[in-house]
C-alpha positions in Angstrom: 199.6 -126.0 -86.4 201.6 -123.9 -84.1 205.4 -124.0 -84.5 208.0 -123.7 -82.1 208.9 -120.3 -83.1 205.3 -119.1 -82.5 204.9 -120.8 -79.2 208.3 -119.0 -77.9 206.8 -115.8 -79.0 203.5 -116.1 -77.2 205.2 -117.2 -74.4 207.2 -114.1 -74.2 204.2 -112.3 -75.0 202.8 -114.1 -71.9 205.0 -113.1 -69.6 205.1 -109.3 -69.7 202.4 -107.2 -67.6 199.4 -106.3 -69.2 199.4 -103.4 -71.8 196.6 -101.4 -71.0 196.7 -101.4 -67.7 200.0 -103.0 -66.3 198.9 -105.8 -64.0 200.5 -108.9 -64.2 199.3 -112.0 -65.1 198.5 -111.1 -68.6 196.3 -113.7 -71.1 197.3 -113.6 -74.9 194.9 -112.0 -77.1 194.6 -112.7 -80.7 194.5 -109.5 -83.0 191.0 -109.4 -84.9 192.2 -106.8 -87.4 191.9 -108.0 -90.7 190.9 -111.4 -89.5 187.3 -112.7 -91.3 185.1 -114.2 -88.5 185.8 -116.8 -86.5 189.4 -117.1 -87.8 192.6 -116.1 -85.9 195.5 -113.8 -86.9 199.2 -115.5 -86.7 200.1 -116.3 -83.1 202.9 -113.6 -83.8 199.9 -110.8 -83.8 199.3 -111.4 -80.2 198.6 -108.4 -77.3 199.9 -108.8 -73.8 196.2 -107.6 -72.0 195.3 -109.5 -68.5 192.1 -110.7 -67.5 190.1 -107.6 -66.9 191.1 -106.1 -70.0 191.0 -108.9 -72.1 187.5 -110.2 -70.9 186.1 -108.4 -68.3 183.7 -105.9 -68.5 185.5 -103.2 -69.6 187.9 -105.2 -72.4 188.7 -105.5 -75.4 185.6 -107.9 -76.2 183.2 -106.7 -74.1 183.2 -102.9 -74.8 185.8 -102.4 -77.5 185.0 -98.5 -78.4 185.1 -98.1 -74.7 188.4 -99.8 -74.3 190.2 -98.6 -77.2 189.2 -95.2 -76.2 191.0 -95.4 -73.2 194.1 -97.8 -74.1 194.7 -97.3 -77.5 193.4 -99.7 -80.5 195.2 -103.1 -81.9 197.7 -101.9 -83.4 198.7 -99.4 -81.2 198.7 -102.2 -78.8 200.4 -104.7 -80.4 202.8 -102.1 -80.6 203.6 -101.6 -77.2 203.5 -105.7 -77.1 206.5 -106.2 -78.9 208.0 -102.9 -77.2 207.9 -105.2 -74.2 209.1 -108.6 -75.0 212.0 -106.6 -77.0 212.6 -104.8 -73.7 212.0 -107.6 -71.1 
């Protein structure tokens, strides 16, 4: 269950452009560091990354070596996620 705290966070999370690439419009993208499979990290380990570069075809899921050559990993990224809803 999701509390009300969490669901603030990801909304602010939610709206703040895209980390990797700055386009607005951003989904919310669960961290998968350190989570086993098919579970979640805590809503407040969430990246700000928009379509494209959450899904698309050069993302995060799709070609993560790729990606995280170019924009950084996780952690860097979650970084410059809270850097941004601190800031906005």
């Amino acid at each position: 269950m999701t509390t009300a705290a969490e669901k603030r966070y990801m909304g602010a999370v939610a709206s703040i452009p895209c980390v990797a690439c700055g386009a607005e419009g951003v989904h919310v993208h669960h961290m998968r560091f350190g989570a086993g499979m098919g579970q979640k990290n805590s809503p407040f380990l969430t990246i700000a990354l928009c379509p494209g570069c959450h899904q698309g075809e050069l993302s995060i899921h799709s070609s993560k070596k790729q990606f995280e050559a170019i924009f950084g990993n996780e952690l860097h990224l979650l970084a410059k996620t809270i850097e941004g809803v601190f800031n906005a």
